[in-house]
TISE-693094 format. One record per residue (C-alpha): residue in one letter; x, y, z. Coordinates in nm, 3 decimals, always signed. Layout:
<A; <X; Y; Z>>;
...
***
This chain:
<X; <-9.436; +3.416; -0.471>>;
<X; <-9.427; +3.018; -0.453>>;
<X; <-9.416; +2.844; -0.754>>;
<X; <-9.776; +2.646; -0.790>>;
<X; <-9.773; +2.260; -0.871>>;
<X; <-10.014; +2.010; -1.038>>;
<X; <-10.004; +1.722; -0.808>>;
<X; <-10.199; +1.386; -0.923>>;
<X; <-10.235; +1.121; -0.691>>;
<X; <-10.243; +1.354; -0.383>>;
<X; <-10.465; +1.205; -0.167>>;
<X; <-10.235; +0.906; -0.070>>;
<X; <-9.882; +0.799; -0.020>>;
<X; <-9.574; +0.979; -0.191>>;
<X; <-9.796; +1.254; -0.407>>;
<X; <-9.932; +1.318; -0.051>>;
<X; <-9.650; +1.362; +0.091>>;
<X; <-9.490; +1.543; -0.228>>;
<X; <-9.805; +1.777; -0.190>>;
<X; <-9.732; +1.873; +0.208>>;
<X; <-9.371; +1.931; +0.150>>;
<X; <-9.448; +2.192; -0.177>>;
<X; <-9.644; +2.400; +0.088>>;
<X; <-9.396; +2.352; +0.302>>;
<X; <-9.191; +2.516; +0.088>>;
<X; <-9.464; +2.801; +0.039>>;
<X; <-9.560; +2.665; -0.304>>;
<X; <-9.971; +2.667; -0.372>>;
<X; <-10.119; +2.347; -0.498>>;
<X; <-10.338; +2.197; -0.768>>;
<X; <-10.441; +1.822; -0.590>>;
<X; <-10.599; +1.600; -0.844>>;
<X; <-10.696; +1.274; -0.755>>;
<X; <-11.008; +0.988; -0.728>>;
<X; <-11.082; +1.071; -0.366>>;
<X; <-11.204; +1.428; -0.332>>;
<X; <-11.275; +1.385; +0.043>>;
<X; <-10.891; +1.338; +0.143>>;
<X; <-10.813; +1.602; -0.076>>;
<X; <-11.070; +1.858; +0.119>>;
<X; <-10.875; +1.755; +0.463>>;
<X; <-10.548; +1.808; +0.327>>;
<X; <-10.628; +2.125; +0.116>>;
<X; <-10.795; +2.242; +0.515>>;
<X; <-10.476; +2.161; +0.663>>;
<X; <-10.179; +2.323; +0.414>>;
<X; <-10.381; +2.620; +0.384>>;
<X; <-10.433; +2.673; +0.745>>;
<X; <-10.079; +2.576; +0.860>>;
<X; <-9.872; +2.716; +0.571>>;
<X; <-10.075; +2.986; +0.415>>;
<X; <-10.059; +2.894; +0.079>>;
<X; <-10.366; +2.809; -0.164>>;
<X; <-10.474; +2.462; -0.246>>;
<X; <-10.724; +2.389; -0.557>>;
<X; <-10.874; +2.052; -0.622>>;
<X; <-10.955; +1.849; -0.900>>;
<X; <-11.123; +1.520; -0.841>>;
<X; <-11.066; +1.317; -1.122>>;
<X; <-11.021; +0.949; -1.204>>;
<X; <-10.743; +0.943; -1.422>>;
<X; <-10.765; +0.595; -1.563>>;
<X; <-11.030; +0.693; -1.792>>;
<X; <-10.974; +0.844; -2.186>>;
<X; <-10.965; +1.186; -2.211>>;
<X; <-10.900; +1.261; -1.858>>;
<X; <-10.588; +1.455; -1.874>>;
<X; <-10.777; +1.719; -2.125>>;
<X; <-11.057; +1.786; -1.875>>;
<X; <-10.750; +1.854; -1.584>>;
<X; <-10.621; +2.061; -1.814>>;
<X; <-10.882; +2.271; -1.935>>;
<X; <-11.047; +2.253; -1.560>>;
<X; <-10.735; +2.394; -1.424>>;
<X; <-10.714; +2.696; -1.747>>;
<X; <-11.072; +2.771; -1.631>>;
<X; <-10.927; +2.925; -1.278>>;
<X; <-10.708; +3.086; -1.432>>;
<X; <-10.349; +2.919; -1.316>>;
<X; <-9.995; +2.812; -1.394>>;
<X; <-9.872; +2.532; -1.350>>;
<X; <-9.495; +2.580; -1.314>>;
<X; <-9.447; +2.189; -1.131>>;
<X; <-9.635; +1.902; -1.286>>;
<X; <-9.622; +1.603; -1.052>>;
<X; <-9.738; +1.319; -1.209>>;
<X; <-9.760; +1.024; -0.934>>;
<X; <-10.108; +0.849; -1.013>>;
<X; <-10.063; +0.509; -1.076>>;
<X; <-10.114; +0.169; -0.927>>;
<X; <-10.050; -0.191; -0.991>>;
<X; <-10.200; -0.489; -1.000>>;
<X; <-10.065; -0.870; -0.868>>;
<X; <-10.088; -1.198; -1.029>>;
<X; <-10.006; -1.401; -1.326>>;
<X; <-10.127; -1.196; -1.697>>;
<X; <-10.358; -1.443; -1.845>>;
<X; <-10.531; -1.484; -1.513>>;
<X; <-10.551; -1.110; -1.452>>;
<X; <-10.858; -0.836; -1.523>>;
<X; <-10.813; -0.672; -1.893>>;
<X; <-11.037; -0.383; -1.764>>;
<X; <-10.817; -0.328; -1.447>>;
<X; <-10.466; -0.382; -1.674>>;
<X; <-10.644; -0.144; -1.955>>;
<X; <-10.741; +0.106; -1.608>>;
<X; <-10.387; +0.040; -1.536>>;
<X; <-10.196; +0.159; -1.889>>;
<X; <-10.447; +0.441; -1.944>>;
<X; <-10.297; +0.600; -1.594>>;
<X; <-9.953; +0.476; -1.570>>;
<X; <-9.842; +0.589; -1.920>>;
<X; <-10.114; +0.767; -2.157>>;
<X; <-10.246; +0.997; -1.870>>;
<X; <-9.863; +1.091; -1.738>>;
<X; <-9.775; +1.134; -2.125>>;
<X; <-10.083; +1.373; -2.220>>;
<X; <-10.019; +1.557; -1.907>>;
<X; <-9.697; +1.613; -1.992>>;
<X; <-9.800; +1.686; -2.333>>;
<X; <-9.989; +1.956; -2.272>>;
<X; <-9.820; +2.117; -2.042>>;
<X; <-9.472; +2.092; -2.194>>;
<X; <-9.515; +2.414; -2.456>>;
<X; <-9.676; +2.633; -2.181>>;
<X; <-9.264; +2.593; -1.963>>;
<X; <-9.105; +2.613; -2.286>>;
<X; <-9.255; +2.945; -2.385>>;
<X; <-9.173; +3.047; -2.037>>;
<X; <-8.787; +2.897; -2.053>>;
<X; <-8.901; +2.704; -1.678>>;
<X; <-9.064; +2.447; -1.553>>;
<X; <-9.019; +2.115; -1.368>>;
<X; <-9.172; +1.783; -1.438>>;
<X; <-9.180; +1.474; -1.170>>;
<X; <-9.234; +1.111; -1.293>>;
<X; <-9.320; +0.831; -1.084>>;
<X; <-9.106; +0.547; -1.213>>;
<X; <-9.002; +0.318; -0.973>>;
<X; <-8.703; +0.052; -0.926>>;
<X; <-8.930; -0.208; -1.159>>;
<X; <-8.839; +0.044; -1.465>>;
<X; <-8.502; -0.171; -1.500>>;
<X; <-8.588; -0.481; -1.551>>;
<X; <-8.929; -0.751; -1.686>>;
<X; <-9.113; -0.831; -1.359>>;
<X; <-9.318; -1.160; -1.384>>;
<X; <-9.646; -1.149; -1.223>>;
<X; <-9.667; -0.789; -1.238>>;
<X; <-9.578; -0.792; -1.594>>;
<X; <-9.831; -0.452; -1.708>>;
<X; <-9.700; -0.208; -1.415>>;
<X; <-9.350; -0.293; -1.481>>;
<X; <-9.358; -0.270; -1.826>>;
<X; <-9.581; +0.072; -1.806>>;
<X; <-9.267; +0.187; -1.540>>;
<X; <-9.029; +0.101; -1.810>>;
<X; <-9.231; +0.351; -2.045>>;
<X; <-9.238; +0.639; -1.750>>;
<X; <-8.825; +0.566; -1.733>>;
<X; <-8.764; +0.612; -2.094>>;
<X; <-8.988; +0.865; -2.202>>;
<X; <-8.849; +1.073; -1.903>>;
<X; <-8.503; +1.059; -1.978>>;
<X; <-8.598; +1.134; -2.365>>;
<X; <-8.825; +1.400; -2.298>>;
<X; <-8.590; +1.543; -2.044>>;
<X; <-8.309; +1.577; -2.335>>;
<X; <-8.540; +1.734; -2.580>>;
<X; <-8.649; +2.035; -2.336>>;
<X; <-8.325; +2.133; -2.095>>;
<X; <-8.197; +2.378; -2.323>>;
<X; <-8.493; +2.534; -2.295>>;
<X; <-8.495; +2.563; -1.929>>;
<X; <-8.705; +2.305; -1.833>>;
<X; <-8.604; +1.923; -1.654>>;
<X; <-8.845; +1.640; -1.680>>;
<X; <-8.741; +1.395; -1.348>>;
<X; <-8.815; +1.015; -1.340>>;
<X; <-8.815; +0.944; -0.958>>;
<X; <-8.757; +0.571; -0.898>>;
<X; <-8.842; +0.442; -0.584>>;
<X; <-8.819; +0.089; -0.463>>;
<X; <-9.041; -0.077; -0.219>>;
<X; <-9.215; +0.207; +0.012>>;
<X; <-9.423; +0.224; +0.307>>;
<X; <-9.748; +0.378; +0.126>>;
<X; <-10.115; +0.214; +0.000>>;
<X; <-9.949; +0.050; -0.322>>;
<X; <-9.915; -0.323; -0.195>>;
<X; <-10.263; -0.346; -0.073>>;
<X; <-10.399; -0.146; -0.363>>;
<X; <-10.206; -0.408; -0.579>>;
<X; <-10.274; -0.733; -0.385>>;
<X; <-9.920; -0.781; -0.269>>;
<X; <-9.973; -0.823; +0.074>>;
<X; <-9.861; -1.259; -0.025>>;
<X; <-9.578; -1.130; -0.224>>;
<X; <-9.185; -1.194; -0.058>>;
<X; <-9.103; -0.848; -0.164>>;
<X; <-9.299; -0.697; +0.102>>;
<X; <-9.183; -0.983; +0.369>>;
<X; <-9.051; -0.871; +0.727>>;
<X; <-8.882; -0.555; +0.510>>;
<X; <-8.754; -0.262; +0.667>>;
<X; <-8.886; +0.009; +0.397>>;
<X; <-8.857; +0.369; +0.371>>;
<X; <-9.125; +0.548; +0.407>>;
<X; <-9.337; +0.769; +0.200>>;
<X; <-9.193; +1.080; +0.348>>;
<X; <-8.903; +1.036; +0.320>>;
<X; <-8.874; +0.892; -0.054>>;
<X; <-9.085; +1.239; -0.115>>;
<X; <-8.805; +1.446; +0.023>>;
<X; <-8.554; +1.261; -0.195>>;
<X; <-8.762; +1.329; -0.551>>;
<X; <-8.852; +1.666; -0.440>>;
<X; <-8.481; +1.768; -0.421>>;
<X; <-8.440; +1.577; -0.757>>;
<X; <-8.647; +1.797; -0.920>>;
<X; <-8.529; +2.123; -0.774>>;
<X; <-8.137; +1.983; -0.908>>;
<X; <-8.310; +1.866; -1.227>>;
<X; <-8.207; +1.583; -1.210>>;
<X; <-8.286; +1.295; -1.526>>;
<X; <-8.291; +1.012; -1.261>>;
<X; <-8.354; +0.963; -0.915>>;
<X; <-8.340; +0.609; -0.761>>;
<X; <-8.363; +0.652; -0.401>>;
<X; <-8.166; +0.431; -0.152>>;
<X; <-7.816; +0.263; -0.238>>;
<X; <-7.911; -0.029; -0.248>>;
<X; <-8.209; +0.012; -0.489>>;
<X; <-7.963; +0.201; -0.717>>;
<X; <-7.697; -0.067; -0.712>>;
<X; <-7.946; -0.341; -0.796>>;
<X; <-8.160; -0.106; -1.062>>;
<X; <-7.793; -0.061; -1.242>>;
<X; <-7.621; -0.413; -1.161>>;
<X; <-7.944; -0.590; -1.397>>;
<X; <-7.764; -0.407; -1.686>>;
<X; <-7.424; -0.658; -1.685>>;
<X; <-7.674; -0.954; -1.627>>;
<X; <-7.841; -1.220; -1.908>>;
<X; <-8.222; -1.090; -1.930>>;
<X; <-8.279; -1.445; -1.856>>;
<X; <-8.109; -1.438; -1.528>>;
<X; <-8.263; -1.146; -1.473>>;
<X; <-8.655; -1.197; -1.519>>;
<X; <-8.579; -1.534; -1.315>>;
<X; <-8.441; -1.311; -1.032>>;
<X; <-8.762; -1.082; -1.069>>;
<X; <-9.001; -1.359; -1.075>>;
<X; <-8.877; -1.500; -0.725>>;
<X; <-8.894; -1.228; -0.554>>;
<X; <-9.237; -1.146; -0.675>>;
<X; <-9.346; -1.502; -0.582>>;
<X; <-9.604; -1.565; -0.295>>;
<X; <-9.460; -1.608; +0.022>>;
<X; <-9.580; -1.988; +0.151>>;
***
């Protein structure tokens, strides 16, 4: 019997594509995410194609207390969740002061309390079990201050280091907590976070969602602590340590700077 995973974010990008290659695998799936409509297609197709059984939770996960009702909603069928994916998050584009608070608050509330709760209440269910995996979404902006995205890379920084401490404080009993850090991907995220001026996502040649998927999935199967994918995004994500922070957040804030 597959092991059965709690994927958030599933109707879009890398938790999609996290979500296809679990059945693949012959895993059965718990999609949570805003849009309940993609979920329906894509719960059609993995149960038609691989066999496997697909359960959905439509949920917005930026608002309090959110995590609780996924949890108790997914105790209520009856199921074990022995992979919690937690990829739901977004960001936003432009200087702080000029920004939304209720979008940055949206933002915080998904990127780090939801992802902590989740992992919260789910962490003593693997323990008593001695197995479980857990799968972060960090990203490459976990390493360093980003200027004019200053909320999602700080709330990336939180994913990074509560991984990696959470991941210490479980592995002896059996279970790995994974913070998969991608760099710039082919996915929804730059329009969802009104990058489409930014240089970062000028004329590049980025992987795509797929395949970034492939690379955390493995990740978690080694549990591994950290998973940058692509060489080049580890070099850079590792080279910012020898650096001045001032260099550093000067470096971050031209790439992030409008393309014109």
């Amino acid at each position: 019997m597959g092991k059965t995973a709690l994927v958030t974010g599933a109707s879009n990008g890398i938790g999609y594509e996290l979500s296809r290659i679990h059945a693949e695998k012959g895993g059965d799936l718990i999609l949570v995410a805003r849009s309940k409509d993609k979920m329906v297609e894509l719960k059609t197709e993995l149960e038609e194609t691989h066999g496997v059984k697909v359960f959905i939770i439509g949920k917005d996960l930026s608002v309090p207390g959110s995590a609780r009702e996924v949890y108790e909603a997914v105790k209520d069928m009856g199921l074990t969740v022995d992979f919690l994916v937690n990829n739901a998050g977004f960001g936003d584009y432009g200087m702080f002061v000029d920004s939304d608070w209720e979008k940055q608050e949206r933002m915080i509330n998904l990127n780090i309390t939801t992802l902590a709760h989740l992992t919260w209440l789910y962490l003593p269910e693997m323990i008593n079990r001695r197995s479980g995996k857990i799968l972060n979404l960090a990203s490459t902006a976990s390493f360093q201050p980003g200027p004019t995205m200053s909320v999602y890379f700080a709330s990336k920084a939180f994913v990074l280091n509560f991984s990696e401490a959470i991941n210490n404080e479980v592995n002896e009993f059996g279970v790995t907590v994974t913070a998969l850090c991608p760099g710039a991907t082919q996915s929804g995220f730059q329009s969802a976070a009104a990058m489409s001026e930014s240089k970062l996502f000028d004329g590049n040649n980025f992987p795509t969602s797929r395949e970034v998927a492939e690379y955390g999935y493995r990740a978690m199967e080694k549990g591994k602590a950290v998973a940058i994918h692509g060489f080049k995004n580890a070099l850079m994500a590792n080279a910012v340590r020898f650096a001045p922070r001032s260099v550093v957040v000067k470096a971050a804030r031209k790439v992030q700077a409008k393309n014109y």
